[in-house]
C-alpha positions in Angstrom: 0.0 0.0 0.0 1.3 3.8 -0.4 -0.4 6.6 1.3 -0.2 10.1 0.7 -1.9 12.9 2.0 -4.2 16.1 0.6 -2.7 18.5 2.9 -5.3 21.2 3.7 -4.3 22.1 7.8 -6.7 20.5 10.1 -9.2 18.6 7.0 -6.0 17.7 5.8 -6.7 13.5 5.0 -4.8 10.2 3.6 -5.1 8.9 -0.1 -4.4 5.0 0.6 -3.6 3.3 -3.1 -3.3 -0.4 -3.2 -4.9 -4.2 -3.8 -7.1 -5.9 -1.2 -7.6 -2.6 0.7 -11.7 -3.4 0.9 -11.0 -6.5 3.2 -9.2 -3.9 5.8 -11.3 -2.3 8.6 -8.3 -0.2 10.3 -7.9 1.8 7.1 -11.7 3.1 7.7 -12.6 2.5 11.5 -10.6 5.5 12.7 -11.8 7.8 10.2 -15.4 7.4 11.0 -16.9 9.9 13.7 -19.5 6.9 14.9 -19.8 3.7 14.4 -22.9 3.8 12.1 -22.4 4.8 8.4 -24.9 4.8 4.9 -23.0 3.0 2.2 -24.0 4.9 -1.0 -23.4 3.0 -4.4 -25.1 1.8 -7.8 -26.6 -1.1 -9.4 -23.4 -2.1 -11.3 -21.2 -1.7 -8.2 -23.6 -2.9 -5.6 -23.5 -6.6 -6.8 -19.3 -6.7 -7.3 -18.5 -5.2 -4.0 -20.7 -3.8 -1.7 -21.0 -6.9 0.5 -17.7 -7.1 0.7 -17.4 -3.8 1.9 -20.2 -4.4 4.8 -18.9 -7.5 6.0 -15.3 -6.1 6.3 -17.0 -3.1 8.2 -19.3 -5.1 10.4 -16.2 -6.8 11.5 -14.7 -3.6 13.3 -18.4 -3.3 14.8 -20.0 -0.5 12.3 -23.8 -0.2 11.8 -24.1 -0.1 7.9 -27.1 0.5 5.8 -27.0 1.7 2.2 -28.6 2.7 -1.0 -27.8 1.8 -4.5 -29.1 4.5 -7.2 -29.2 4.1 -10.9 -26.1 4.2 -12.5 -25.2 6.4 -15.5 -24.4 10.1 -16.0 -27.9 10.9 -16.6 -28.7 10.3 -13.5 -26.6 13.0 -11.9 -29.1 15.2 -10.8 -31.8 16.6 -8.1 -33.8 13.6 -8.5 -31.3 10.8 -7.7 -30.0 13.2 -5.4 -33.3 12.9 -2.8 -33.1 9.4 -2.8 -29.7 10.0 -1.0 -31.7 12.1 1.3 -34.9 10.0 1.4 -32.4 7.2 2.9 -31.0 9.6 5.3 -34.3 10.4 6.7 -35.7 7.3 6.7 -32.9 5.8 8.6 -32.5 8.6 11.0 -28.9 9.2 10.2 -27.2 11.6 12.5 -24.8 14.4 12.5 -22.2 12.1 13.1 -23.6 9.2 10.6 -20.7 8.7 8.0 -21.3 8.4 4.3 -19.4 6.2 2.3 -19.3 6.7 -1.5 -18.5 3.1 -3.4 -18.0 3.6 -6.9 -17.2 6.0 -9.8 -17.3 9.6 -10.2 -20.7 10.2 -10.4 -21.6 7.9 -7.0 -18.1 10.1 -5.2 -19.8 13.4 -6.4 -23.2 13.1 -5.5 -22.5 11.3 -2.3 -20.3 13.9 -1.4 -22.9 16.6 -2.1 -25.1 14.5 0.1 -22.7 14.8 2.6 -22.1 18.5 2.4 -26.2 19.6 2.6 -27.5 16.7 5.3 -28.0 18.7 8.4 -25.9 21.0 6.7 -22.7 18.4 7.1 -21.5 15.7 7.9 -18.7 13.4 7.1 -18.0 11.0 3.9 -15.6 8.4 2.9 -14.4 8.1 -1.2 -14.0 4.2 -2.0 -13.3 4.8 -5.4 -14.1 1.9 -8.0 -13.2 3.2 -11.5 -10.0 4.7 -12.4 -10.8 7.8 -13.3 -12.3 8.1 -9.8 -9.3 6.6 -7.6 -6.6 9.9 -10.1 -9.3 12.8 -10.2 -12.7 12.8 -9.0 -12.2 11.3 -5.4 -9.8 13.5 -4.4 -9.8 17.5 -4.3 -13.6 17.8 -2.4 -15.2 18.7 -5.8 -18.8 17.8 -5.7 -21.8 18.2 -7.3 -24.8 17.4 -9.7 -25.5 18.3 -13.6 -28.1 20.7 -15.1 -29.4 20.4 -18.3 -27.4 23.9 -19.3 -24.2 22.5 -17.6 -22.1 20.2 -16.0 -21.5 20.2 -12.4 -22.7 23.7 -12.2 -24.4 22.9 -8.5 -22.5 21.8 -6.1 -20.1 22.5 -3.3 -16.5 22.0 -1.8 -16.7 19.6 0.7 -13.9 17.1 1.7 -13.3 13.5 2.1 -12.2 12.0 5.4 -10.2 9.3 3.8 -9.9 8.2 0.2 -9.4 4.7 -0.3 -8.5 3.1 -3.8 -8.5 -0.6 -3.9 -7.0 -1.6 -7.5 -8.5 -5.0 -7.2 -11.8 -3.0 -7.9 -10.1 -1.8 -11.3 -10.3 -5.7 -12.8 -14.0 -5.2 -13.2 -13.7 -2.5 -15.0 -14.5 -2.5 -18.6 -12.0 -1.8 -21.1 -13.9 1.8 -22.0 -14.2 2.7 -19.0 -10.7 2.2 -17.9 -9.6 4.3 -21.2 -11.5 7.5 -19.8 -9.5 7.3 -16.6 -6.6 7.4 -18.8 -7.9 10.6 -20.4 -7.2 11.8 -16.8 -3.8 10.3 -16.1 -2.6 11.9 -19.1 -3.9 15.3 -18.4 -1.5 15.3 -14.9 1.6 14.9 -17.7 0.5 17.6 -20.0 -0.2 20.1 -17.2 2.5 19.2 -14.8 5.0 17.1 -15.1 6.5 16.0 -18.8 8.8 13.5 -17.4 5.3 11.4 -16.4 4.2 12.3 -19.5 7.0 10.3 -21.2 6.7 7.1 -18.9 3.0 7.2 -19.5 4.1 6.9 -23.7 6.3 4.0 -22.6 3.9 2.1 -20.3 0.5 2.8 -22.4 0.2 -0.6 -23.1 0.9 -2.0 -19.3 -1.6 0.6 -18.0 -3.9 -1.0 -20.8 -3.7 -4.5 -19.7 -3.8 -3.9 -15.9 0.0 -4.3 -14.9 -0.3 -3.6 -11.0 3.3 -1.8 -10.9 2.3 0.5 -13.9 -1.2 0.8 -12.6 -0.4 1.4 -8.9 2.5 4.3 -10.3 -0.1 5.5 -12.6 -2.6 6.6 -9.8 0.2 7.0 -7.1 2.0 10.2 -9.5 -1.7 11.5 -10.6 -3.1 11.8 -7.1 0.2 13.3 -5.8 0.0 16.1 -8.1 -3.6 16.7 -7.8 -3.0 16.6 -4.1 -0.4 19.2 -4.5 -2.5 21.5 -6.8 -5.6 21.3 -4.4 -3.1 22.0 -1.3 -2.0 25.2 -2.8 -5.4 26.1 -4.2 -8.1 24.5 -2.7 -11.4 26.1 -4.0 -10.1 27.1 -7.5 -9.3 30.8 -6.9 -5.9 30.5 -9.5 -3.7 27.5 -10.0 -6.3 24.6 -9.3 -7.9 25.6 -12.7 -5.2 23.9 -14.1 -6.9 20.2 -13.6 -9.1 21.3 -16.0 -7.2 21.0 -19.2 -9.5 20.2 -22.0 -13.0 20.2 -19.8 -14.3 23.5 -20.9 -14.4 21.5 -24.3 -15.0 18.1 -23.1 -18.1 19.6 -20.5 -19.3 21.2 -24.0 -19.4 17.6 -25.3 -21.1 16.2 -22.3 -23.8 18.5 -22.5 -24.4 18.9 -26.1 -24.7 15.0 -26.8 -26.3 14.1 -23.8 -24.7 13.2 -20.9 -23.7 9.6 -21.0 -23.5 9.3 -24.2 -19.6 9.9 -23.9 -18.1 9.1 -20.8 -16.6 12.1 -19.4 -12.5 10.8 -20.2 -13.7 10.5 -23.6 -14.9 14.0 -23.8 -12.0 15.5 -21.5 -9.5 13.0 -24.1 -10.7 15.4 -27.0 -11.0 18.2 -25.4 -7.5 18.1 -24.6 -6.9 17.9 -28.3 -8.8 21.3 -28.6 -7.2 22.6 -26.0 -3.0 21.9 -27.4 -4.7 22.5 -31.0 -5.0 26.4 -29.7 -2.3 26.2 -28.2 -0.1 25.5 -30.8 -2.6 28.3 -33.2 -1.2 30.7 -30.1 1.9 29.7 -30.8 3.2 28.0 -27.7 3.3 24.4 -29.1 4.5 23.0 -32.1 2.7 21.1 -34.7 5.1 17.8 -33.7 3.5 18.0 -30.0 0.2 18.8 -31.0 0.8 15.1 -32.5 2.5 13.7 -29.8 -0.6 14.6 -27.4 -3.0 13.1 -30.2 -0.6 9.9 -30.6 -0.7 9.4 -26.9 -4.8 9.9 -26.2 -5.3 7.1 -29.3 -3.1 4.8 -27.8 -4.9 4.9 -24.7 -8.5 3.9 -26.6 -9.7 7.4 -26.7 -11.0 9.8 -29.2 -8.8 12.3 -30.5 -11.9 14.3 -32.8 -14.8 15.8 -31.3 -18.4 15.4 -32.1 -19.5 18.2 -34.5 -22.6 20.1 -32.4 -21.5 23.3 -34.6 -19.8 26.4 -33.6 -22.5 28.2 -32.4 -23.5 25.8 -29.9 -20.5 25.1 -29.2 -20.0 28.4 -28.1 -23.3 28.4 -26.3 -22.2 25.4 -24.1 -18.7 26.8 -23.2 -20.8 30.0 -22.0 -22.1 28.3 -19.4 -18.1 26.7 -18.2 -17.8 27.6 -14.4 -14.6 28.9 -15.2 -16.6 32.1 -17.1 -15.7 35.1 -15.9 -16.6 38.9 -16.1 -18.6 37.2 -19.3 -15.1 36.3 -20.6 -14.5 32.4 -21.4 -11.4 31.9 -19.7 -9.2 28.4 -20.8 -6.5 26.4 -19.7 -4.1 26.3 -22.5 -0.5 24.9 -22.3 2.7 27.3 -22.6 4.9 24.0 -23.3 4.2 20.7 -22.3 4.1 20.1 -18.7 3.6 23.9 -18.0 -0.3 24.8 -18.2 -1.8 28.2 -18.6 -4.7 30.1 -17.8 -5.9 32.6 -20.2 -8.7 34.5 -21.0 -6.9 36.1 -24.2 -8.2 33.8 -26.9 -9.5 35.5 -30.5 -12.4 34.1 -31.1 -11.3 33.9 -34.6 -8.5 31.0 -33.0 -11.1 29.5 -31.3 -13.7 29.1 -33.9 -11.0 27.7 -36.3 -10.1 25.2 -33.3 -13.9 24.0 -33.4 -13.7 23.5 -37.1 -10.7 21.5 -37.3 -11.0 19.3 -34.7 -14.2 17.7 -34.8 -15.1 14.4 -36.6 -15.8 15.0 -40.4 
């Protein structure tokens, strides 16, 4: 196992990374503020691991009760949300009552925003299950619920008490879904680090097939620099924008097709694209890197085009990116590789031509 830790003062809390880590009650036990906690989870999780996950935490003595929502993006909203809550109430949970998120993104985000509004807080756990959960969405306190004008546009900062990634969970996972965790890995390279960037080109292929060694580096390197990035910038005043490379355009994606209908690594995997594609119009990259990023997000199974909604709407759906302000569209753009920018300065002559040339003919 290797622990690090999100480093925030006194909510500062361990990432534990490593196999067999469901079976292990002294990784949870003294991170929960009672002995009572509501397991929160999905139909395609539920069955894999959820009794595993009671049993290991009715050996240390924990009351557990759960409840297992739909699963799927389009579920990500108000209504899947009150179930949460009708659970809650119905079970009498306390101030103290611990939630326990056991899945993907979508289960971490909601149950976190659970969490955050129930008797206006109380704590949570992030048992991560895909990968994309265990390197982004698990760890930072982001959470949240779509609307039907934008992603994750309601939501708040609230964070975990412990994150928890168990890569045994990751041999369920199917092979698309493990691709759009890769989206995420990669973006940690391109923003930060282009040494990671390189051993990620060499081990593409290891990652692909499950090596545990690449794996386990792979999610150990990702949620150290996230962990850094939130630690100096914890509710995205400046530099935490960063970790959203490509998501103004991939949320754009998400919206505009539907959510669910791309998996959110697919759409951050082309938005990327968009995003080094104006960078190197802006003249920070070159066209050879711009190829290099693209060479890299098809090895990992994901898309390197983007849908073609048009420009307009495209536009439209960008609008609404949380990272709009003063009515400007502001983007994170890379300077070089491994250095990432945030910039509000982008004609929208560059950008239209961006949004022509990288979608799918």
């Amino acid at each position: 196992m290797q622990t690090l830790t999100v480093d925030l003062g006194d909510r500062s809390y361990p990432i534990h990374i490593g196999a067999g880590l469901l079976n292990q009650p002294g990784l949870i036990l003294p991170h929960l503020a009672q002995k009572r906690v509501m397991v929160v989870t999905n139909t395609t999780v539920a069955p894999l691991y959820l009794a595993r996950l009671t049993a290991t935490l009715q050996a240390g003595g924990v009351a557990v009760t759960n409840v297992v929502l739909p699963d799927g993006e389009a579920y990500k909203n108000w209504e899947t949300l009150n179930l949460i809550f009708d659970a809650l109430l119905t079970d009498r949970a306390e101030r103290k009552t611990t939630l326990i998120a056991l899945g993907g993104g979508v289960i971490g985000d909601m149950t976190g925003f659970a969490a955050a509004s129930y008797q206006r807080g109380v704590p949570f756990i992030q048992i991560p299950t895909t990968l994309l959960s265990q390197v982004d969405s698990s760890v930072g306190g982001k959470t949240g619920i779509n609307h039907p004008l934008g992603k994750n546009m309601i939501g708040a900062f609230y964070q975990p008490q412990l994150v928890l990634a168990d890569t045994d969970t990751l041999k369920t996972l199917p092979a698309r879904e493990l691709s759009a965790g890769l989206a995420e890995v990669i973006k940690y390279g391109l923003i930060r680090d282009v040494e990671f960037l390189a051993w990620l080109e060499a081990n593409m292929d290891k990652l692909r097939a499950l090596d545990p060694a690449a794996v386990s580096h792979a999610i150990f390197r990702s949620c150290e620099i996230k962990a850094q990035v939130v630690g100096e910038d914890e509710r995205e005043g400046g530099i935490r924008a960063i970790l959203n490379l490509g998501h103004t355009f991939g949320h754009a994606i998400e919206t505009g097709m539907g959510y669910g209908n791309w998996l959110h690594g697919e759409a951050v995997a082309a938005g990327m694209v968009m995003a080094v594609d104006t960078s190197q119009r802006l003249g920070w990259l070159s066209e050879a890197e711009v190829a290099r990023t693209r060479a890299l997000i098809r090895a990992a199974g994901l898309p390197d085009e983007a849908p073609d909604l048009g420009v307009d709407a495209w536009l439209e759906y960008m609008g609404h990116d949380k990272k709009v302000e003063g009515g400007k569209m502001r983007f994170v753009l890379l300077k070089k590789l491994g250095e990432a920018v945030i910039t509000a300065d982008v004609p929208e002559a560059t950008l239209r031509n961006t949004l022509m040339a990288c979608v799918a003919v």
